[in-house]
C-alpha positions as a printed Julia matrix, in Angstrom:
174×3 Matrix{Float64}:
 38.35  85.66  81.96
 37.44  82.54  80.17
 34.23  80.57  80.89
 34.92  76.93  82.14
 32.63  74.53  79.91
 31.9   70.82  80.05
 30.43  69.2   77.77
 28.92  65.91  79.05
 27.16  63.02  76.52
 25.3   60.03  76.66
 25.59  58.18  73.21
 24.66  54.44  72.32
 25.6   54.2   68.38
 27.53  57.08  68.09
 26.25  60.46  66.4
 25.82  61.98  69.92
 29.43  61.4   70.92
 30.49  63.02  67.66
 28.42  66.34  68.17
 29.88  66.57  71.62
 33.28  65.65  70.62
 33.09  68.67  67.93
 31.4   71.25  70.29
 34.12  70.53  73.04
 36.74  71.01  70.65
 34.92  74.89  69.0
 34.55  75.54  72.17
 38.1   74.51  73.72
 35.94  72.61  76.82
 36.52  69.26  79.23
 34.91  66.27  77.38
 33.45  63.9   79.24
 30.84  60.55  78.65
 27.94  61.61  81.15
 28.65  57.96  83.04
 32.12  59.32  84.02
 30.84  62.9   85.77
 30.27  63.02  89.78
 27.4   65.27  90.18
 29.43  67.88  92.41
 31.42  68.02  89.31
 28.73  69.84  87.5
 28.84  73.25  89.79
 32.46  73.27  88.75
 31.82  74.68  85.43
 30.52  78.04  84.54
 28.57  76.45  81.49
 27.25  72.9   80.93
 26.6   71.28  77.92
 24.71  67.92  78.07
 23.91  65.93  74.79
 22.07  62.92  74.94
 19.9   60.77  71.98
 16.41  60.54  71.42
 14.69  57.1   72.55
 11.18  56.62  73.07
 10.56  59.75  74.66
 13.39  59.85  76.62
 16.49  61.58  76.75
 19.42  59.19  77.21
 20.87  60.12  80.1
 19.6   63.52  80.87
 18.98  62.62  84.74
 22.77  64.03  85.05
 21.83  67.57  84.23
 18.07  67.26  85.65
 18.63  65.98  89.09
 21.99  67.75  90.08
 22.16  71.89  89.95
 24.44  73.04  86.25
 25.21  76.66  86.1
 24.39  77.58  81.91
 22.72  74.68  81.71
 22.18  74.14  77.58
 21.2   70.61  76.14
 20.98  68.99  72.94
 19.34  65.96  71.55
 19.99  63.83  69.1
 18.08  61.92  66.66
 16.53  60.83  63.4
 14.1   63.5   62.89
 14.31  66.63  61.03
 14.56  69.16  64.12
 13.39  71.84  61.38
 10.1   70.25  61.09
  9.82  68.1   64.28
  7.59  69.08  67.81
 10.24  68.58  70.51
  8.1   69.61  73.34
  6.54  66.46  74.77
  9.62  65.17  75.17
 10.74  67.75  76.63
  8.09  68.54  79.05
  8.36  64.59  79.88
 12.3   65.09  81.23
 12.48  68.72  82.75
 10.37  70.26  85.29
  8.83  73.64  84.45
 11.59  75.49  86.88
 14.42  73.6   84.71
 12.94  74.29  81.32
 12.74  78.2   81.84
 16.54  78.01  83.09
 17.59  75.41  79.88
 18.48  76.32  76.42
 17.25  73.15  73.63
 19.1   72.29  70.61
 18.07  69.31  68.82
 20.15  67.9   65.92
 20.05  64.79  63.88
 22.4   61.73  63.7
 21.89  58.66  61.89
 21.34  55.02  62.08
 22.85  51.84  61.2
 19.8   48.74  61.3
 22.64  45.95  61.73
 23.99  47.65  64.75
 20.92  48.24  66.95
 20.35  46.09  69.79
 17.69  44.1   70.06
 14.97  46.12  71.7
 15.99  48.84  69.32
 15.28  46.45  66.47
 12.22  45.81  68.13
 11.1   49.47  68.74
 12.21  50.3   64.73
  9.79  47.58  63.67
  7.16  48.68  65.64
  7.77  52.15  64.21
  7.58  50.32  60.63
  3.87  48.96  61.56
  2.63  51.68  62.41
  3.52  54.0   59.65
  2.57  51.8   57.5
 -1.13  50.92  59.28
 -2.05  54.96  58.15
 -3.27  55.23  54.76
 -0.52  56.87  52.89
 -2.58  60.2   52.0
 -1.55  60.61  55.93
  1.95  60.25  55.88
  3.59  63.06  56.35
  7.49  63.55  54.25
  9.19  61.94  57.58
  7.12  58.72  57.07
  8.04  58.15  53.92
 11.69  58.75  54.62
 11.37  56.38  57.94
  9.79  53.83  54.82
 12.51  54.27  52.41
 15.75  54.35  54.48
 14.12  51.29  56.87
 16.8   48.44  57.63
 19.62  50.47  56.18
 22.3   52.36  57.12
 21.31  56.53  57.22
 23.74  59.39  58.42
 22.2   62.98  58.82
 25.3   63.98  61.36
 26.31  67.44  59.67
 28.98  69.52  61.68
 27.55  73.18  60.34
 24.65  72.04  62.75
 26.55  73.19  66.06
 27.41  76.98  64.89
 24.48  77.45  66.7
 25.32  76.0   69.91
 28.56  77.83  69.44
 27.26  80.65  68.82
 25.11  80.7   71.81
 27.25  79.73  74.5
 29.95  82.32  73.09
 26.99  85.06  73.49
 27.03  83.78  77.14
């Protein structure tokens, strides 16, 4: 038999929606943005994938899946950061209690940015970003500062599909 999946998002610009969209359709599961699923919903589905982007230290959205009981529960995150070289876990530890993080499988991939889209106190965070990068004397940038540097106020995409074979994989070990 079948698992029943949902995959459940949370996206502002874009990239997030597009991850979910492709690892709902691999994994032939109900598609749904997170605003539009009841809670009771969630212990419907034998599996439960949330996705949700990276601001400030938050999770957007991720109170769906942390303060209502998902069977399978896996999440991933989306952001501008290389997830092969970037330290998830405060963020992390800052949106799931220790009981929920033993139960939760974390996939983080990376989406993109347009500058000219952003609202304004995303504008406002970016530039904030900017200063302080640039405030550390550049023999302590690390490779992700000077990227931040060069692609600032432009338009950046890092969205790669080959990213969710792992997701896929997972869930289909399950």
């Amino acid at each position: 038999m079948s698992k029943k999946i949902l995959v459940a998002y949370t996206s502002k610009y874009g990239s997030t929606r597009k991850y979910a969209e492709w690892i709902a359709s691999a994994l032939n599961a109900d598609l749904f943005p997170s605003q539009t699923v009841k809670a009771k919903t969630l212990s419907q589905y034998d599996v439960v994938i949330y996705g949700g982007g990276l601001y400030a230290g938050g999770i957007a959205g991720v109170k769906l899946v942390t303060h209502n009981p998902c069977n399978n529960l896996i999440v991933f995150t989306v952001g501008l950061a290389d997830p092969h070289t970037t330290d998830y876990s405060t963020i992390i530890n800052k949106n799931f209690t220790p009981g929920l993080l033993a139960k939760t499988k974390f996939f983080h991939l990376r989406g993109g940015i347009d500058y000219k889209k952003l609202s304004p106190v995303h504008k406002v965070m970016m530039a904030m970003m900017k200063s302080m990068i640039q405030k550390k004397p550049e023999s302590e940038r690390e490779a992700e500062d000077k990227e931040f540097l060069d692609t600032y106020n432009s338009k950046v995409n890092f969205e790669d599909k080959q990213t969710i074979d792992s997701i896929i994989a997972y869930v289909k070990g399950l």
